[in-house]
C-alpha positions in Angstrom: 87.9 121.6 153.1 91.4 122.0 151.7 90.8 118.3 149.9 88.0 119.7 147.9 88.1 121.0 144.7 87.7 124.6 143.8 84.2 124.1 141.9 83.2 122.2 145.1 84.6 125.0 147.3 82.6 127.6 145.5 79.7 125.2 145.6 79.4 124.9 149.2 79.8 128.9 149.5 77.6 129.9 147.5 75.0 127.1 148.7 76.1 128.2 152.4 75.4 132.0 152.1 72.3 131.3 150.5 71.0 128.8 153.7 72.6 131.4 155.7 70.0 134.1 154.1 67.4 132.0 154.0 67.4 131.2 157.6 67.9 134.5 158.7 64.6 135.6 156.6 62.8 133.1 158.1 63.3 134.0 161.7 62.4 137.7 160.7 59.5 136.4 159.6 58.8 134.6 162.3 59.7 137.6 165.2 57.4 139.5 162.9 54.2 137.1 162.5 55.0 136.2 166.5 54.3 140.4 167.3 51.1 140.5 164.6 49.3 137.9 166.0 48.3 139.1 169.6 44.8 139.2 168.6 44.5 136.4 165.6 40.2 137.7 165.9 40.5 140.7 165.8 39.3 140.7 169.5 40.8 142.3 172.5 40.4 140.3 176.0 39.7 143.8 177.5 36.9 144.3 175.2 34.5 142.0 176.6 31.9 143.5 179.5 33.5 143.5 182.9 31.2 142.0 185.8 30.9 141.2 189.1 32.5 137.3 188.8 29.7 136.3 191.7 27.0 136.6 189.3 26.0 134.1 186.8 26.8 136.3 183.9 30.1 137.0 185.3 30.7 133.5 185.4 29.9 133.4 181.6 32.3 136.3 180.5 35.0 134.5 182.4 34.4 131.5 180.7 34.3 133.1 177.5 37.5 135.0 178.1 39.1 131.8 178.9 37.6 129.9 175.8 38.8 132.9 173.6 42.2 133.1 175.1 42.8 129.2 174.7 41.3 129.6 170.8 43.8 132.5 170.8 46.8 131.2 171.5 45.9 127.4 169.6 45.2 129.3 167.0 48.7 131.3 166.7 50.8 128.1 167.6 49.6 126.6 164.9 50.0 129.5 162.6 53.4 129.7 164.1 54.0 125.6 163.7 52.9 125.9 160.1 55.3 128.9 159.5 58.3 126.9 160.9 57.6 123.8 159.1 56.2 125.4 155.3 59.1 127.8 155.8 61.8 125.1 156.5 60.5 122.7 153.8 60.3 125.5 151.4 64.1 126.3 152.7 65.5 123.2 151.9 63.8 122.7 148.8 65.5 125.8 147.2 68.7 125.8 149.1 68.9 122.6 147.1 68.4 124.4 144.4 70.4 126.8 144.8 73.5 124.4 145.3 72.4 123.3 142.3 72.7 126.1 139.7 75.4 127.4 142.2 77.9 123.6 141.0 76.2 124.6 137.3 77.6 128.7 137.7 80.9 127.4 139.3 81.6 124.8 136.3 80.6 127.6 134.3 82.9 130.4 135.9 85.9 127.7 136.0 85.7 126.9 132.4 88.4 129.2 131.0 90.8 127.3 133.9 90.2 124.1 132.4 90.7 125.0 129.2 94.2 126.1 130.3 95.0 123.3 132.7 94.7 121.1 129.6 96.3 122.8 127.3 99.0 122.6 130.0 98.7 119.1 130.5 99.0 118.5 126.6 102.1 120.4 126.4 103.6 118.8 129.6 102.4 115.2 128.3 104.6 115.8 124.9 106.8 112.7 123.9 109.9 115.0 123.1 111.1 118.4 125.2 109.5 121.2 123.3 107.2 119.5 121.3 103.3 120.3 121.8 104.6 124.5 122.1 102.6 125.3 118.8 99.6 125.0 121.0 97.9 127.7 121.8 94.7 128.2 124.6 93.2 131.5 122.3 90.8 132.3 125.3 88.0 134.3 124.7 86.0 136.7 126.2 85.7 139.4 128.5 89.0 140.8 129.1 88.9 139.7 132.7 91.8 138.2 135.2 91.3 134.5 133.7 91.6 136.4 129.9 94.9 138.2 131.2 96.0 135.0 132.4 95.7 133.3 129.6 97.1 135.6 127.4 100.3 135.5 129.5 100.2 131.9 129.3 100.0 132.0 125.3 102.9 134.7 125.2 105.2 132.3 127.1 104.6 129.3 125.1 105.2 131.3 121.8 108.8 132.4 123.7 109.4 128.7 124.4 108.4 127.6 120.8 110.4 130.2 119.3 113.9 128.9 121.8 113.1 124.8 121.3 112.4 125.9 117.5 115.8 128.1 117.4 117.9 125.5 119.5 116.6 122.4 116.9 117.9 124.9 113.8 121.0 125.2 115.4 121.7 122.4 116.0 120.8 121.0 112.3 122.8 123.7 110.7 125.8 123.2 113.0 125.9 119.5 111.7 125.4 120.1 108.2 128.0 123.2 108.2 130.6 120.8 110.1 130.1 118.2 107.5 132.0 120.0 104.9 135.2 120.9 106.6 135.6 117.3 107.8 134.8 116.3 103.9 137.2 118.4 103.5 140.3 116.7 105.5 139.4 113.3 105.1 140.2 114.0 101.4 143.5 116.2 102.3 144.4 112.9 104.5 143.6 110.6 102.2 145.0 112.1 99.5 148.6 112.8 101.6 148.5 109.0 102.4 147.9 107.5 99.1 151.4 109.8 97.2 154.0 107.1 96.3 156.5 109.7 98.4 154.7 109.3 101.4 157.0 107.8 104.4 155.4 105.0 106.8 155.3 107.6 109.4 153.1 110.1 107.6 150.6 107.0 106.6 150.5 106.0 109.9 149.8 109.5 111.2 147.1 110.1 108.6 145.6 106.6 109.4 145.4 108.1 113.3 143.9 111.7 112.0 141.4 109.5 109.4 140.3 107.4 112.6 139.8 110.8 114.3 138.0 112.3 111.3 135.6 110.0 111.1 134.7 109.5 114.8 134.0 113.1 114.1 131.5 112.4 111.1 129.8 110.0 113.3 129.2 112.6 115.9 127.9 115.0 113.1 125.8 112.4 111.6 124.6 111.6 115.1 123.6 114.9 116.2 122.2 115.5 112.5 119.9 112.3 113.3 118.8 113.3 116.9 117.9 117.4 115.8 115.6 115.9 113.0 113.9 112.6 115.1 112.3 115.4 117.4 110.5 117.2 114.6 106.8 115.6 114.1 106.8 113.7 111.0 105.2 115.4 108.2 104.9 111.9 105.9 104.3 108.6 107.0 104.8 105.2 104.8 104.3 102.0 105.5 106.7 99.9 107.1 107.3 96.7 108.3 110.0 96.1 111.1 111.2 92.4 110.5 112.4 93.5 107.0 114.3 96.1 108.7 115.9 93.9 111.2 116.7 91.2 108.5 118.5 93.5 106.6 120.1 95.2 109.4 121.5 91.5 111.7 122.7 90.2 108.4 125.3 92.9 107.9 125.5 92.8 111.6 126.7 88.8 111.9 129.2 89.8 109.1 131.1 92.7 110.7 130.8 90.9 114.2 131.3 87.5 113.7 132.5 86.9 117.5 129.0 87.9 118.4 125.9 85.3 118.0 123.4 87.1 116.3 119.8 85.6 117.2 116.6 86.5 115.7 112.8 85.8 115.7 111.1 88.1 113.3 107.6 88.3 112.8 105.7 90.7 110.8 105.5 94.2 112.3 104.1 96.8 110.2 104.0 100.2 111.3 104.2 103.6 109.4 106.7 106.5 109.9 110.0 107.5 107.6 112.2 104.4 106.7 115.1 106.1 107.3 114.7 107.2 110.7 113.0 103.7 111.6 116.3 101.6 109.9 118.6 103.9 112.0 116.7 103.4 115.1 117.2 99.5 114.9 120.8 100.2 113.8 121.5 101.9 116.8 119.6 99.1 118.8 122.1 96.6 117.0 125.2 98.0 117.0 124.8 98.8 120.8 124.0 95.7 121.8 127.0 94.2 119.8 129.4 97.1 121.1 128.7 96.7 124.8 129.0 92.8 125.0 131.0 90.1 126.2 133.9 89.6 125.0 133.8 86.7 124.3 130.8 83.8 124.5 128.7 86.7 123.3 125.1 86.7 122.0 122.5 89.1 120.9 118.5 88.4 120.2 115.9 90.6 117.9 112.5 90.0 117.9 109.6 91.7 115.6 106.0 91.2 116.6 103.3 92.4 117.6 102.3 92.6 121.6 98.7 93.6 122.8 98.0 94.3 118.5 101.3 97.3 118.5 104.5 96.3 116.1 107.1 96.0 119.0 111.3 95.5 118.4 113.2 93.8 121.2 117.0 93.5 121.5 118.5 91.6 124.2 121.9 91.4 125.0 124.9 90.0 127.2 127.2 92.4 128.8 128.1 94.3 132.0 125.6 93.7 134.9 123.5 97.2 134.9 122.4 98.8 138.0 118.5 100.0 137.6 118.7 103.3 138.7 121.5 103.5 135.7 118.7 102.7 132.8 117.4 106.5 132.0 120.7 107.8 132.2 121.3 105.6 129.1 118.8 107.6 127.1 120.4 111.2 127.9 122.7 112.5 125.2 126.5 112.0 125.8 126.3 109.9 129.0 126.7 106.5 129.7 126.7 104.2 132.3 127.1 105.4 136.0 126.3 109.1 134.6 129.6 109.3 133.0 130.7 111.5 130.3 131.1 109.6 127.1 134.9 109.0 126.1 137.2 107.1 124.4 136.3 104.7 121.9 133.0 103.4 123.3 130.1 105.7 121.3 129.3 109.2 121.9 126.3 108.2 123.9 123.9 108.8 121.3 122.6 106.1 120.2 119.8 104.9 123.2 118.9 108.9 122.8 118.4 108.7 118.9 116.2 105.4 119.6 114.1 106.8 122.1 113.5 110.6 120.1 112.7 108.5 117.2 110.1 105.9 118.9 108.7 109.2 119.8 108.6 110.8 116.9 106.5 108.4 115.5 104.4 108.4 118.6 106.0 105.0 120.2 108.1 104.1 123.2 111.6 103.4 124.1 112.0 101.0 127.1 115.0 99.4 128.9 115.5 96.8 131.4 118.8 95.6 132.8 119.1 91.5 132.4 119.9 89.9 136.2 122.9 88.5 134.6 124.2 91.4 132.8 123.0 93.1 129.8 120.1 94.9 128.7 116.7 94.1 127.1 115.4 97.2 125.1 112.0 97.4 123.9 110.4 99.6 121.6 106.7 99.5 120.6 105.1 101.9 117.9 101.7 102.3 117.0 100.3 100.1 113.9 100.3 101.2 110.4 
């Protein structure tokens, strides 16, 4: 019973009391027919004449008494027989029915649930945290327990919209507020640097704080980039992947030329924002070139398209990655082995930015660790 479903539950009730009623009618009926039919003729037994049973007319009238009693009670077994069976026929018949209309009336009282179960599942079923919150199950009707209920649930999704909402603002305004001060030093260093008074200790000390400064721009710029992939897209153009990727591994064999670069682009066109979709390979790229061998290195990109969707894989060599260690690639500021990002490695961004742009667009971000070290990362987007 616990297995079934609640429409099925209510089904089974509803067809159950109604069986229930049925068959208790029927045996009232049948207690009550059973007492009316003593005398199906209208005829009592102790109507007829009494005589002596030694004459030959006593004879008769006991003869007749027996006849009649034996037409009697034939006569009220069938009536009986044919109660039972019309009765139960008819019983069945509309118990059917009734479970019938009572799976129709069930679907129909369970309606407004379903309407917010998928709503629900919508919103849960989102690409990106907080996206899907605009969504709203507007329920109407009756002001009844299912309306209260999914009023409720309409004022807590408007709460969550307004916090994801709030949080992505902050975040974007944060970055582009921090992008003036650092401005700001960079040219105070560089301009400190570049006197002809300046001693070889203060250029190598603003060389260390311009290093600094900048790791700090790309943490800006990163964090910029990830608060504006999880907005929807608003435009779309079209796009084709391989002349990203071209661009992007030729400037990539330049600045890493201990590296070999590989690639096998074919046409992928998609649509989404240029700029987002070139940073996303970027990222792809320069991770794969960052976290390599030292030496005896190689990275491969391939553009194509797989089962008819524009798809960009990167493959590289490097450390031998445990599985389990994959997602914890695509969470903000962590790297390997759940480790806070530090040092001179990335700020862990960079699988995160891929993955909340893929989504953005409505694609996916995929990884898979190489048996002999490495990863092979896999994104797939949906054709222009």
């Amino acid at each position: 019973m616990k297995r079934l479903t609640i429409r099925a539950r209510l089904t089974l009730i509803y067809g159950g009391l109604f069986l229930l009623a049925g068959v208790v009618l029927l045996a009232v009926t049948y207690v009550l027919v059973d007492q009316r039919m003593a005398q199906p003729f209208g005829v009592s037994l102790r109507d007829l004449p009494k005589t002596s049973p030694t004459t030959p007319s006593g004879q008769n009238v006991d003869n007749l008494r027996t006849l009649l009693q034996e037409v009697q009670d034939e006569a009220k077994r069938n009536a009986l027989e044919s109660l039972l069976t019309q009765g139960g026929i008819a019983l069945v018949v509309v118990s059917t029915v009734a479970i019938a209309f009572g799976w129709l009336l069930a679907g129909r009282a369970l309606q407004p649930l379903l309407q917010i179960t998928g709503t629900a599942r919508r919103i849960a079923g989102a690409d990106t945290a907080g996206r899907g919150l605009h969504e709203r199950i507007a329920l109407t009707g009756p002001a009844d327990e299912v309306r209260e209920l999914a009023d409720t649930f309409d004022e807590m999704l408007e709460r969550l919209d307004r916090s994801f909402d709030g949080q992505r603002r902050f975040v974007a305004n944060a970055s582009h507020e921090l992008r003036t001060p650092l401005a700001l030093n960079r040219a105070l260093v560089e301009l400190a640097i570049t006197r002809p008074d300046a001693s070889a200790e203060t250029r190598r000390l603003g060389e260390s704080l311009l290093a600094v400064n900048e790791r700090h721009e790309r943490l800006i710029d990163g964090l910029l980039t990830l608060a504006d992939s999880e907005n929807e897209l608003t435009e779309r153009t079209p796009v084709d992947l391989a002349e990203i990727c071209a661009h992007l591994t030729d400037q990539a064999g330049r600045q890493s030329p201990d590296v070999t670069v590989r690639r096998t682009l074919e046409s992928a066109p998609t649509s989404g924002d240029p700029v987002l979709l070139e940073r996303l390979t970027f990222n792809l790229v320069e991770n794969a070139l960052r976290h390599n061998l030292p030496a005896d290195g190689w990275v491969e990109v391939r553009t194509g398209l797989v089962d008819g969707l524009p798809t960009l894989t990167v493959t590289n060599t490097g450390p031998v990655i445990p599985g389990y260690d994959v997602e914890t690639m695509f969470q903000p500021f962590r790297r390997l082995s759940r480790e806070r990002v530090a040092g001179t490695r990335g700020f862990g961004l960079g699988l995160s930015i891929v993955r909340a742009v893929a989504r953005a667009h409505g694609g996916t971000a995929e990884a898979q660790p190489r048996p002999a070290g490495g990863l092979v990362v896999t994104v797939t987007l949906p054709p222009a």
